[in-house]
C-alpha positions in Angstrom: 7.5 -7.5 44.8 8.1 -6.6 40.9 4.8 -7.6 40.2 3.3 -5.7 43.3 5.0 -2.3 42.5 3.9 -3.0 38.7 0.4 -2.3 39.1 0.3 1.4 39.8 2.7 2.0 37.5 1.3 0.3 34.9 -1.7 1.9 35.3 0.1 5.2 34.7 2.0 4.1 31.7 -1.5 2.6 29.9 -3.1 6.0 30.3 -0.6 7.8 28.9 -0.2 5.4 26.2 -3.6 5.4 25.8 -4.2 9.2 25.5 -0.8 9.0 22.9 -3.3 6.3 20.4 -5.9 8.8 20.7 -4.5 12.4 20.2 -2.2 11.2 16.9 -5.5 9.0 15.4 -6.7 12.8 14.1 -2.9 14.2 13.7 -2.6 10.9 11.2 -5.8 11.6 9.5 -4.6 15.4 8.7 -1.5 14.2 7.6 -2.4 11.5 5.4 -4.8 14.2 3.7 -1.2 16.1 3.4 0.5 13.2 1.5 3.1 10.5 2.5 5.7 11.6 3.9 3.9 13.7 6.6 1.9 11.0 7.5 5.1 9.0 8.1 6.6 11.8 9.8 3.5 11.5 12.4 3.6 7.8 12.3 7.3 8.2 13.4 7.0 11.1 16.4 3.7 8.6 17.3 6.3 5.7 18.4 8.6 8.0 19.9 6.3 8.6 22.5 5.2 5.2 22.9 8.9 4.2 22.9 9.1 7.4 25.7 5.9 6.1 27.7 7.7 3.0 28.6 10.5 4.5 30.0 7.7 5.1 33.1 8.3 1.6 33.8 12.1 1.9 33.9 12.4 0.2 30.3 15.8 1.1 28.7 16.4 0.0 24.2 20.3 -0.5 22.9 20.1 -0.8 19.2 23.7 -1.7 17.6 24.4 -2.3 14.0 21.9 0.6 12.4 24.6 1.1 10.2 24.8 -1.4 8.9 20.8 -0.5 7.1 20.9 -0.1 3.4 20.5 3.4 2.0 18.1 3.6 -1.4 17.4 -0.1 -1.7 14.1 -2.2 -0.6 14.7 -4.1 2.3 12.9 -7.2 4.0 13.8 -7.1 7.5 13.3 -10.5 9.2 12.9 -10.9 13.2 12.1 -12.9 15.9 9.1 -11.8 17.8 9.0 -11.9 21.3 6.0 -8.9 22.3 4.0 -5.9 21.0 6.7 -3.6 22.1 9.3 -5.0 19.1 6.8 -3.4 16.2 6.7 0.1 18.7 10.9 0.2 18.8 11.2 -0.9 14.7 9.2 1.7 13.7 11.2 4.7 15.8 14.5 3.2 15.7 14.7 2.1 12.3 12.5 4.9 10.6 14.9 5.5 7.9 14.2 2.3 6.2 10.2 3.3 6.4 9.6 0.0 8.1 5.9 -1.7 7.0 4.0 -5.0 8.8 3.0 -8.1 7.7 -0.1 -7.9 10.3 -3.4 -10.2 11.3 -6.2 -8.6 10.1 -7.9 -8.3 13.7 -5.5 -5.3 14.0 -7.3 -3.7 11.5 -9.5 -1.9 13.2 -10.4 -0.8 16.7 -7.5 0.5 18.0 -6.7 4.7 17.6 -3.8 5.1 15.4 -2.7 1.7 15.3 -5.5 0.4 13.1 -5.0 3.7 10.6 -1.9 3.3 10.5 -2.0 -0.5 9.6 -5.0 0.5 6.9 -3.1 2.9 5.4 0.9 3.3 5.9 2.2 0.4 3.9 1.4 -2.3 6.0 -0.7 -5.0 4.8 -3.5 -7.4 6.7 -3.9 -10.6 6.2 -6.7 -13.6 7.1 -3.9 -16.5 9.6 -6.7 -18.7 9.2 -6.8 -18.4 5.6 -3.7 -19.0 4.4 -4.0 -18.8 0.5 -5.8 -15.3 1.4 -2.2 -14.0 2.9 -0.4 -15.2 -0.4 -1.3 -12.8 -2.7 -1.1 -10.1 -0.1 2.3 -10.5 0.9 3.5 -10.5 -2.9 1.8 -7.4 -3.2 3.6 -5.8 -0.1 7.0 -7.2 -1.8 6.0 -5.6 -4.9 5.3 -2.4 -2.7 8.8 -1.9 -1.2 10.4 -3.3 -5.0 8.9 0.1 -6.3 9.3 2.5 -3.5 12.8 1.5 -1.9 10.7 0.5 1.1 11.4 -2.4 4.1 8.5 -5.2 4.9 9.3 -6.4 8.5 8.3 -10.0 8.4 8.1 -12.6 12.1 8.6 -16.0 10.4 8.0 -17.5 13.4 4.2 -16.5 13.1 4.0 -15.8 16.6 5.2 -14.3 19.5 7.4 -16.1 22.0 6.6 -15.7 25.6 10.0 -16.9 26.9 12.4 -15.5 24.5 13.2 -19.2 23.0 12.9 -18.6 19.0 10.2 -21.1 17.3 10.9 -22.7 14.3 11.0 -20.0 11.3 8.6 -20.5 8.6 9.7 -20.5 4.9 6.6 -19.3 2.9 6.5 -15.7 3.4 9.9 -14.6 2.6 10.4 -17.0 -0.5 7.5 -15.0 -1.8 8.2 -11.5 -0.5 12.2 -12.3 -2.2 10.7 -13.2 -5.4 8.2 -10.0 -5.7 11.6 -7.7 -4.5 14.3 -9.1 -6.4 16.5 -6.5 -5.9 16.0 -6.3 -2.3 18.5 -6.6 0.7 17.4 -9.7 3.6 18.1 -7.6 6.7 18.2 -10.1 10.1 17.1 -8.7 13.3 17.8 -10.1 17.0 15.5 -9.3 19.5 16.2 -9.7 23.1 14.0 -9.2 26.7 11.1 -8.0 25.1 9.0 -10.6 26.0 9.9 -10.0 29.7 7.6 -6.9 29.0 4.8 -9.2 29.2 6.0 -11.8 31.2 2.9 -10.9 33.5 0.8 -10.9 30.7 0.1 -7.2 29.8 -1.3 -6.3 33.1 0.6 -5.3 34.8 3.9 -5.6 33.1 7.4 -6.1 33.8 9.7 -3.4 35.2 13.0 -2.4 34.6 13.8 -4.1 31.0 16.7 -3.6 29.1 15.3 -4.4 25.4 18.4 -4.9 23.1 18.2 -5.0 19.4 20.9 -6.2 16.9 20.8 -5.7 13.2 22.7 -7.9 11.4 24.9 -8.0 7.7 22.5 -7.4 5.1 22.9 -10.3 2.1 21.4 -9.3 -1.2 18.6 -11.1 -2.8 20.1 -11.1 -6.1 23.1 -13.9 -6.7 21.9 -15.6 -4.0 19.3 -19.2 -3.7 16.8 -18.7 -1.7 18.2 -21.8 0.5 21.3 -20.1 1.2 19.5 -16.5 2.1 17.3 -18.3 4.8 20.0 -20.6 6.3 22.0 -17.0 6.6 19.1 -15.2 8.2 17.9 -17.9 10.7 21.1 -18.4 12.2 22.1 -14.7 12.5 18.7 -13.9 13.9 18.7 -16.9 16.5 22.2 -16.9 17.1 21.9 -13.6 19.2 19.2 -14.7 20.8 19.8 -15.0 25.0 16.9 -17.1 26.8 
């Protein structure tokens, strides 16, 4: 019956998420023209109505722990991944850290606002096929938020779950993001029920979600091995994980 129901409404949510994409591409443009911190600002009101459109299909967000974010200090945020919808809620709920991707390059282009935003808000793009391509990249991005008190959001799992159950984290990534940010914070993330978003696939989608986040004790990259950081951050982030 969910999935019945689902279609109509989905239909109204994807137009109005779609017609969001399109009217803030040209708002993001303008404001990037501006400088940075109005194109942030329209980055931020962008996924506010994103977060809004999914309230059409009866999706609520608790976020606990928010202060517990860092004030004036880079941060590398590490997650789980579970859909598309975790990137829409980081970016509005956690706004004050100026959170950037770690994204595959496909996302690059093609899609109104998204694409821009990925090409030119901080986030970087990089090649999953090439690996040694993504190297370099991601130290750059570290260096990025070492200079401007920014957060990189990384997914070490590489992809998304589709049933909630974490995958194995990878290591790669965050050793080199720590050592290009050495005076950053580690920042774990739980993520729970978005993948039941997509549980359908993404059409239609599933109704009625409570999507719960949970930010987690910040440990300092400094004075810490880089054994003893990931340990810390896999077991807080899975930890809180319900599947």
């Amino acid at each position: 019956m969910e999935k019945i129901i689902s279609y109509p409404l989905s239909v109204v949510y994807y137009f109005f998420f779609g017609l969001c994409l399109l009217v803030f591409h040209p708002v993001q443009w303008v404001c990037l023209k501006i400088g940075y911190d109005a194109h942030k600002k329209s980055v931020d009101v962008l996924n506010f109505f994103l977060v809004l459109c999914t309230h059409l299909i009866g999706t609520r967000y608790t976020v606990m722990g928010r202060e517990k974010l860092p004030v004036g200090v880079p941060l590398i945020i590490v997650a789980n991944h579970q859909s598309l919808y975790d990137i829409i809620a980081i970016v509005w709920f956690l706004r004050k850290a100026h959170p950037k991707f770690v994204s595959k390059q496909e996302l690059g282009k093609g899609i109104p606002s998204v694409s821009f935003n990925l090409r030119h808000g901080g986030s970087v793009l990089i090649d999953r096929k090439d690996p040694r391509q993504a190297l370099p990249v991601i130290k750059k991005m570290g260096e990025y938020i070492e200079q401007y008190n920014r957060s990189a959001v990384i997914f070490p799992e590489g992809t998304r779950s589709k049933t909630g159950k974490p995958k194995e984290f990878a290591q790669t990534g965050l050793k080199i993001m720590i050592k290009a940010a050495p005076s950053a914070y580690v920042l774990p993330l739980t993520i729970n029920n978005s993948w039941k978003m997509a549980k359908f696939g993404y059409f239609p989608l599933g109704l009625g979600n409570h999507l719960k986040f949970t930010v987690h004790e910040p440990i300092a990259v400094s004075g810490h091995s880089f054994e003893e950081i990931m340990e810390y951050t896999e077991k807080a982030v899975t930890g809180a994980i319900k599947y």
